[in-house]
C-alpha positions as CSV (number, residue, x, y, z in Angstrom):
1,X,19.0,-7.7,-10.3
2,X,22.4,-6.7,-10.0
3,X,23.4,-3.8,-12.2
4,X,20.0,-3.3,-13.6
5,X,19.7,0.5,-12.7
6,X,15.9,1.2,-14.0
7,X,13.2,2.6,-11.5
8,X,9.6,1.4,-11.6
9,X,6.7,3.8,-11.3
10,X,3.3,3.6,-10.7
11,X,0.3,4.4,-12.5
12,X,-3.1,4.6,-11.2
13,X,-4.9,3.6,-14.4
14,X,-8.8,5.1,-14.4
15,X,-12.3,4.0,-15.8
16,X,-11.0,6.4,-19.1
17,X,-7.5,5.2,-19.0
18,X,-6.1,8.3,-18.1
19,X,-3.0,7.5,-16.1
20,X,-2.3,9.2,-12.2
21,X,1.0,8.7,-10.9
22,X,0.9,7.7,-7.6
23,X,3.6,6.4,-5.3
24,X,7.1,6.4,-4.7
25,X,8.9,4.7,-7.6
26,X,11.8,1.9,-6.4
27,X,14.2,0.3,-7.6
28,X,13.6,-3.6,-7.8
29,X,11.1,-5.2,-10.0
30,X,9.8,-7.7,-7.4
31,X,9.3,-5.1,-5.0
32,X,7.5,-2.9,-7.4
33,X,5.1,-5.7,-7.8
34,X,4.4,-5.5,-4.2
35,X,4.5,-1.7,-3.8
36,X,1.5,-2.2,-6.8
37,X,-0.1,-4.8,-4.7
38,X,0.0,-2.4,-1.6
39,X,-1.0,0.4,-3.4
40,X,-4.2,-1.6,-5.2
41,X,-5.0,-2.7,-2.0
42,X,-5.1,0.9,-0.1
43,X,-7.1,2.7,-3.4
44,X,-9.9,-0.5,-3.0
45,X,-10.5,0.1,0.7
46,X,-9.8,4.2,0.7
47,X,-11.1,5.3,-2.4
48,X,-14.6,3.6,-3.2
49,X,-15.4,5.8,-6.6
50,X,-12.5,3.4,-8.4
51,X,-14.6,0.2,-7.7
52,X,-16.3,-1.6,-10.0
53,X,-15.1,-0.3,-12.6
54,X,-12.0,-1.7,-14.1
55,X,-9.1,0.7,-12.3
56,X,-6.1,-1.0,-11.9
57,X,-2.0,0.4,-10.6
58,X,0.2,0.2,-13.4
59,X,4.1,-0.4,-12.9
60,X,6.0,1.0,-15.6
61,X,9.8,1.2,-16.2
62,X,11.9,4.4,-16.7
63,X,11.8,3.3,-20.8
64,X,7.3,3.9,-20.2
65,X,7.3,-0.1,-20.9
66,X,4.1,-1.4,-18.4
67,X,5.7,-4.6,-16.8
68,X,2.6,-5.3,-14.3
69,X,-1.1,-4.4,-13.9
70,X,-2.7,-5.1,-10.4
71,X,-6.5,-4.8,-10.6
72,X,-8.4,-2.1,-7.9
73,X,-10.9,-4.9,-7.7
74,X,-9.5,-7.8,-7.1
75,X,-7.2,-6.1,-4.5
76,X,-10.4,-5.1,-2.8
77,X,-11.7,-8.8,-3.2
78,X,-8.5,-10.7,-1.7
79,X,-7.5,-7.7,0.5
């Protein structure tokens, strides 16, 4: 988006809701998306104690607005 200066973080989102940042943040929305969708992906197949139980990377914007939510378990599924 051109002049759109916001970053996009990431949030790994636990069974409590307690958010962990994790990642780099970036500055495109779509690519955030992806970066969630890569991250998801890893935390499925590397981290086994957030399966099954409803964990999912958050992408937030610099105003703490959640834009996206990619699921730890479907990640793992498609992945």
């Amino acid at each position: 988006m051109a002049g759109d200066n916001r970053k996009f973080h990431f949030n790994l989102v636990d069974q409590n809701g307690l958010a962990h940042p994790t990642g780099e943040p970036v500055n495109d929305r779509d690519q955030a998306f992806a970066v969630a969708k890569r991250l998801a992906i890893d935390i499925a197949e590397t981290r086994q104690e957030y399966l099954g139980k409803g964990c999912f990377v958050s992408v937030v914007d610099d105003a703490g607005i959640e834009i996206h939510r990619e699921g730890v378990d479907s990640a793992e599924k498609s992945g």
